[in-house]
TILUMPA-250184 format. One record per atom (N, C-alpha, C, O, CB): y, x, z; residue in three letters. Coordinates in steps of 0.1 Angstrom, whole numbers, plus 5000, padded with zeros to 4 digits. Each point is the difference from the previous one (the first is absolute). Glycine has a CB too. Example, Ala and Ser with C-alpha at 12.3 -4.5 7.8 and 13.67 -1.06 7.14 Angstrom:
% TILUMPA-250184
494351325078ALA;501249915000ALA;501250095000ALA;500050105007ALA;498849715005ALA;502350154981SER;501150095000SER;501149925008SER;501150055001SER;498350074977SER;
***
This chain:
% TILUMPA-250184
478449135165UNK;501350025004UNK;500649865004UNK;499949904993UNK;500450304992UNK;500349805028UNK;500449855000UNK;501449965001UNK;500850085002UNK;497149905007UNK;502449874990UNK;501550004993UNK;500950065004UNK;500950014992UNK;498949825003UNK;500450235017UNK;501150065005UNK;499950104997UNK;501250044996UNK;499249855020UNK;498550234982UNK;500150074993UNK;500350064990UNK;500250124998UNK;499149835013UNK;500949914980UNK;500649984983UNK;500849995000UNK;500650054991UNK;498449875000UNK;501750005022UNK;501549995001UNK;500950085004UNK;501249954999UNK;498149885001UNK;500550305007UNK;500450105002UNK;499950064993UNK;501050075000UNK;498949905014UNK;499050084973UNK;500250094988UNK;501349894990UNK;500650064991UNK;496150085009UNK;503649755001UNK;500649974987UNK;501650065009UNK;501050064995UNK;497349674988UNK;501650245029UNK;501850035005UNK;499850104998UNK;501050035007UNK;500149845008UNK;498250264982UNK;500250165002UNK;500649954985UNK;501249984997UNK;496750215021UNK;501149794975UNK;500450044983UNK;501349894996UNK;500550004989UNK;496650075003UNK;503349845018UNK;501249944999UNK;501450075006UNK;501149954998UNK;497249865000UNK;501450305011UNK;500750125005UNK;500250094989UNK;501050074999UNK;498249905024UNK;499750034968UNK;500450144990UNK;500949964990UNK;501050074996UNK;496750035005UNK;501849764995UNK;500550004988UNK;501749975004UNK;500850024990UNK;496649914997UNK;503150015029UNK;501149984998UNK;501150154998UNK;501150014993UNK;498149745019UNK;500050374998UNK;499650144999UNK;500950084988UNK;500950085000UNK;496749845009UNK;501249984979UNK;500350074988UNK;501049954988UNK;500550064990UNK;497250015016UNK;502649764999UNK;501149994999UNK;501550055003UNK;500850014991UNK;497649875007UNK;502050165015UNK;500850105002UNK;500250074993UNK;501150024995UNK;498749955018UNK;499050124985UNK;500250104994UNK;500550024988UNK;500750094995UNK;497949945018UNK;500849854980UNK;500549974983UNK;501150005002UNK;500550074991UNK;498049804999UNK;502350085018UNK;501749914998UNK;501250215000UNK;501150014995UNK;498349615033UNK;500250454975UNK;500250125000UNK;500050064987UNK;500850084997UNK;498549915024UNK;499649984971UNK;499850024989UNK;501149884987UNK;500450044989UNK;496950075025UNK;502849794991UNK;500549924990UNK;501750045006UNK;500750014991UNK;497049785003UNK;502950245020UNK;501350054998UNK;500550124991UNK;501050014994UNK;498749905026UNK;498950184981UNK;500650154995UNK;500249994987UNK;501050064995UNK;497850075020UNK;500249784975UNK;499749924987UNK;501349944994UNK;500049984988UNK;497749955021UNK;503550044998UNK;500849914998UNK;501550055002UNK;500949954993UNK;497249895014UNK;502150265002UNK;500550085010UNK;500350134994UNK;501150044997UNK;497749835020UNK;500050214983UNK;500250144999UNK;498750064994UNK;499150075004UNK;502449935017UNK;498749944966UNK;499550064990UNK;499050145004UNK;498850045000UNK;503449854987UNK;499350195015UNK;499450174998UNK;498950025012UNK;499050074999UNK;503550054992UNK;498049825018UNK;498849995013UNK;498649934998UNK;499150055006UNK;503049935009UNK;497749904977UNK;499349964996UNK;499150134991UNK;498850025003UNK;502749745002UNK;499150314988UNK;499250074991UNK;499650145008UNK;499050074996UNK;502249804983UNK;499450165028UNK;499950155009UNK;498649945007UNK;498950064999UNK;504150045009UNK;497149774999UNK;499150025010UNK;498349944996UNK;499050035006UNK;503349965011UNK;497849924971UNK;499049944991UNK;499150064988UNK;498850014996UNK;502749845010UNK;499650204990UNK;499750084981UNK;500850095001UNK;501149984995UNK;498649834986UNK;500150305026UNK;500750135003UNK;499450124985UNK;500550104996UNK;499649855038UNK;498749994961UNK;500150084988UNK;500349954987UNK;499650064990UNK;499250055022UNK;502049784988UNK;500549944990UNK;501250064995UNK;501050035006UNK;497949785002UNK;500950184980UNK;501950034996UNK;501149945000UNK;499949884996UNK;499450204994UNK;501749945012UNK;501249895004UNK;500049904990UNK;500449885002UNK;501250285009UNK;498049884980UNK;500449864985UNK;499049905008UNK;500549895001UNK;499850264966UNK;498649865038UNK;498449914996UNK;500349915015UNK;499449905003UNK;498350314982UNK;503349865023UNK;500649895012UNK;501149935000UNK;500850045009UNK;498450085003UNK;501449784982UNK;501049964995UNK;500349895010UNK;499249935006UNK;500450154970UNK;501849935024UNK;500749845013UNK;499149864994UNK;499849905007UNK;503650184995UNK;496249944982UNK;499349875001UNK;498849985007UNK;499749905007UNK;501350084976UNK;498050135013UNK;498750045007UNK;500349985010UNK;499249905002UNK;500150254987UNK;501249875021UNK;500649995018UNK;499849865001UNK;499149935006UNK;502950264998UNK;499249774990UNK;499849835003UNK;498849964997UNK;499449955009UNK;502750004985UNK;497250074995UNK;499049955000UNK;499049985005UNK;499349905002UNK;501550144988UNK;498950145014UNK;498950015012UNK;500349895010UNK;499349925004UNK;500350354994UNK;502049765008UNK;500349915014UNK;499149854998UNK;499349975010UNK;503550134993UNK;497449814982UNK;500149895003UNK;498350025002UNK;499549945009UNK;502949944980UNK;497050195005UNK;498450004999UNK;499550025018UNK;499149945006UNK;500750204965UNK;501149945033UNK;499550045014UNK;500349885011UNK;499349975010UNK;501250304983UNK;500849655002UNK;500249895004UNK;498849915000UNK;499449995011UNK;502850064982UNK;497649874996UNK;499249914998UNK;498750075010UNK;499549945009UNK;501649954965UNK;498650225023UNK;498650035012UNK;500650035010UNK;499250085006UNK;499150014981UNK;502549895020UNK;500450035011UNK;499549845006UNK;499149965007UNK;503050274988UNK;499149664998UNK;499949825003UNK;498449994999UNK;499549945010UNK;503149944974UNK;496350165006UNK;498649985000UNK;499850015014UNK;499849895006UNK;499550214971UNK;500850035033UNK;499450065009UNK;500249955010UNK;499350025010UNK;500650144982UNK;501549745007UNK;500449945015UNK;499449864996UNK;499449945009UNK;503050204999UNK;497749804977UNK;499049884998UNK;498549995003UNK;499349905004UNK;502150084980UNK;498250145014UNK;498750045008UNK;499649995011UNK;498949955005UNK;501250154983UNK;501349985019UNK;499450015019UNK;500649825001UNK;499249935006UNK;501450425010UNK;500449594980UNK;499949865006UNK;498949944994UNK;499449925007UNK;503150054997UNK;496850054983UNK;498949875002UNK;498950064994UNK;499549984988UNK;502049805010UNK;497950305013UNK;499050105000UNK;498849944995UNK;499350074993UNK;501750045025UNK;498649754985UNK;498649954994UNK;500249914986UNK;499249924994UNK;499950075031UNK;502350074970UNK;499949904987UNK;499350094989UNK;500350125002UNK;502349745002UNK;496650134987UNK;499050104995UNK;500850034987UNK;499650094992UNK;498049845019UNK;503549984985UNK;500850034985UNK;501650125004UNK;500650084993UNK;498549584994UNK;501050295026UNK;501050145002UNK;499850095004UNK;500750104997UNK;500549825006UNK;497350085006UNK;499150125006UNK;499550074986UNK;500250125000UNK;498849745025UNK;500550114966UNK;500050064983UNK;500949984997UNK;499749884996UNK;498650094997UNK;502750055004UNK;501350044993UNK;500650135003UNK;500550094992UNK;499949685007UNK;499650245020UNK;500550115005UNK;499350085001UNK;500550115002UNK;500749805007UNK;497150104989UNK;499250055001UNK;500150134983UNK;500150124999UNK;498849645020UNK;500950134973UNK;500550064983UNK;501050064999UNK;500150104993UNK;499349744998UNK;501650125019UNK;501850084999UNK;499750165002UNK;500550094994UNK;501149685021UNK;497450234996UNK;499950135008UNK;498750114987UNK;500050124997UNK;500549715035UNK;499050104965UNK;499150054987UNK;500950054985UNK;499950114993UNK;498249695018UNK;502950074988UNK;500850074990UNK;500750115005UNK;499650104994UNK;500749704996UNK;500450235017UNK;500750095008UNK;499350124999UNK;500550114996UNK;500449745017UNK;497850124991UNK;499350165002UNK;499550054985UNK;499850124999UNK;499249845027UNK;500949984966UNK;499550004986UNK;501150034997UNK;499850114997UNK;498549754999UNK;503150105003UNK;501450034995UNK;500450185006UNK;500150104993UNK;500749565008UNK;499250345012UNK;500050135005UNK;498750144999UNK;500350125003UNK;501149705012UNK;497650134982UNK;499050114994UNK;500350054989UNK;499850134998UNK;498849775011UNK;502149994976UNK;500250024993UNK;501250084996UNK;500150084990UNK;498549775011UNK;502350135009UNK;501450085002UNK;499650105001UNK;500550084992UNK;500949785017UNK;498050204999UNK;499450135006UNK;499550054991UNK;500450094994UNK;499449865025UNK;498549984979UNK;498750114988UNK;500650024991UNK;500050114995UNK;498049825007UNK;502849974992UNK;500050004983UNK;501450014999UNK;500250094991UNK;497849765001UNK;503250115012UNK;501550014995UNK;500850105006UNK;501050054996UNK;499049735001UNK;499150255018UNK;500550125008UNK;501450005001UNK;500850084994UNK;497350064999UNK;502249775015UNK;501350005004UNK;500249985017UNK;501049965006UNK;499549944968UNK;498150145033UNK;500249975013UNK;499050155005UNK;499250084996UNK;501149595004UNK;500550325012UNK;499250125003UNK;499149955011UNK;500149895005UNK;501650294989UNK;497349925010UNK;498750015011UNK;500749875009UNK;499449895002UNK;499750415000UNK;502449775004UNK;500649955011UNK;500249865002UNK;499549935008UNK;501350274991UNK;500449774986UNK;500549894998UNK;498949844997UNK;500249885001UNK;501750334989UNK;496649885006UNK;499249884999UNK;499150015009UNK;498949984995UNK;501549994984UNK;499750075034UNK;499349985011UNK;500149865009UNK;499049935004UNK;501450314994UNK;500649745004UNK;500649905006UNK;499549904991UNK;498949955003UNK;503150175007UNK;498949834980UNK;499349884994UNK;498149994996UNK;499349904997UNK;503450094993UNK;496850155012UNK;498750014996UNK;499149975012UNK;498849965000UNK;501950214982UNK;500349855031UNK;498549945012UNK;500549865002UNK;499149925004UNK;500150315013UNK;502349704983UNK;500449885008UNK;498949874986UNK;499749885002UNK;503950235013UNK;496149974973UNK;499549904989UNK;498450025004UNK;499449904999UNK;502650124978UNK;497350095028UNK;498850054997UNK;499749885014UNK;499249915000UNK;500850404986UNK;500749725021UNK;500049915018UNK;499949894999UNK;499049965004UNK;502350155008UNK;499549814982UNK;500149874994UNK;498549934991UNK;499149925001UNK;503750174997UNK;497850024992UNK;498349914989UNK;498750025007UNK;499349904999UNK;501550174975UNK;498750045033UNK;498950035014UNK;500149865009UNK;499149935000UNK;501350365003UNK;500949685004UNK;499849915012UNK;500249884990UNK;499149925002UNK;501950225021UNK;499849844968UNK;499749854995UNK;499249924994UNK;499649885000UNK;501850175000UNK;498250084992UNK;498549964993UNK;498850005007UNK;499149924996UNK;501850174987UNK;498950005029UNK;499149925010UNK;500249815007UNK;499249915001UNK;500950375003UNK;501449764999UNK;499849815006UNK;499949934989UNK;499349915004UNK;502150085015UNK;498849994968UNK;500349934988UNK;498050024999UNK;499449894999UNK;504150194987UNK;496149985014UNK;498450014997UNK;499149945014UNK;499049944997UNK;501550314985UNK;499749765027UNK;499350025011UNK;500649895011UNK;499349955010UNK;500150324983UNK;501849705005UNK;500249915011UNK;500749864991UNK;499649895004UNK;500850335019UNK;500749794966UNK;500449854992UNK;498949944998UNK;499949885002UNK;502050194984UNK;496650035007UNK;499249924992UNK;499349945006UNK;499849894995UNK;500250214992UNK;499349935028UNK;499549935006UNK;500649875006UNK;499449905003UNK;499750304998UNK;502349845001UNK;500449865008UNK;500749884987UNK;500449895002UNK;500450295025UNK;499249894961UNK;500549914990UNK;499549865000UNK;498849985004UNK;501550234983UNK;500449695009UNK;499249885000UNK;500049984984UNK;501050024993UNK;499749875032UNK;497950064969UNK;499749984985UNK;500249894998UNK;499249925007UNK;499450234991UNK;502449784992UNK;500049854995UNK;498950004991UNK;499650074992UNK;502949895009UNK;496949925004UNK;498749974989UNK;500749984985UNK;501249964999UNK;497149885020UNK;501250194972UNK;500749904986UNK;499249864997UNK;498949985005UNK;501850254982UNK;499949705006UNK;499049864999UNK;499550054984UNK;499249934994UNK;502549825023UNK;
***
């Protein structure tokens, strides 16, 4: 594959991730904002006690901070300590939302669709470049 080739896969995946930052910032309004909307459209089989105005905020700020990851990511796409961080963000997330679903069942089919392919898309496309294109071009400090 040659460099321009590489360099056109990192601006796609620097298109997604700014993509999927948008999309977060929707999630951290509703978090902050409108509670009940937050829980209708996320954890629609949760019960009103287990979604609380604090829970909202909270999620918001969580969705926040990975939202700032994803735009730290698409600006400095070959740094390999923010390219793994946002990479992990998207791993916690789907580990956090499987679990909401299999085991606490507070989301339905629907509600965890959405976050279940924009994370599945992510850890697939990042964890390919992070394996297959950082390692190769990484440079190794000798140690003395």
């Amino acid at each position: 594959m040659t460099g321009r080739e590489v360099q056109v896969q990192y601006i796609w995946l620097q298109l997604w991730l700014l993509v999927v930052a948008l999309m977060r910032l929707f999630s951290v309004f509703t978090g902050y904002l409108n509670v009940e909307l937050f829980r209708v459209n996320l954890f629609p089989e949760a019960v009103d006690s287990e979604v609380s105005k604090l829970q909202g905020r909270t999620f918001g700020v969580w969705v926040c901070v990975t939202c700032v990851l994803c735009v730290l990511c698409a600006c400095y796409i070959k740094e390999p300590a923010i390219f793994l961080a946002t990479l992990l963000s998207f791993v916690i997330a789907l580990v956090f939302f499987a679990l909401e679903f299999l085991v606490y069942e507070t989301m339905s089919p629907a509600s965890i669709m959405s976050p279940f392919v924009v994370a599945s898309i992510s850890i697939i496309w990042m964890s390919y470049h992070y394996i297959y294109k950082m390692n190769s071009s990484a440079v190794h400090v000798k140690k003395d």
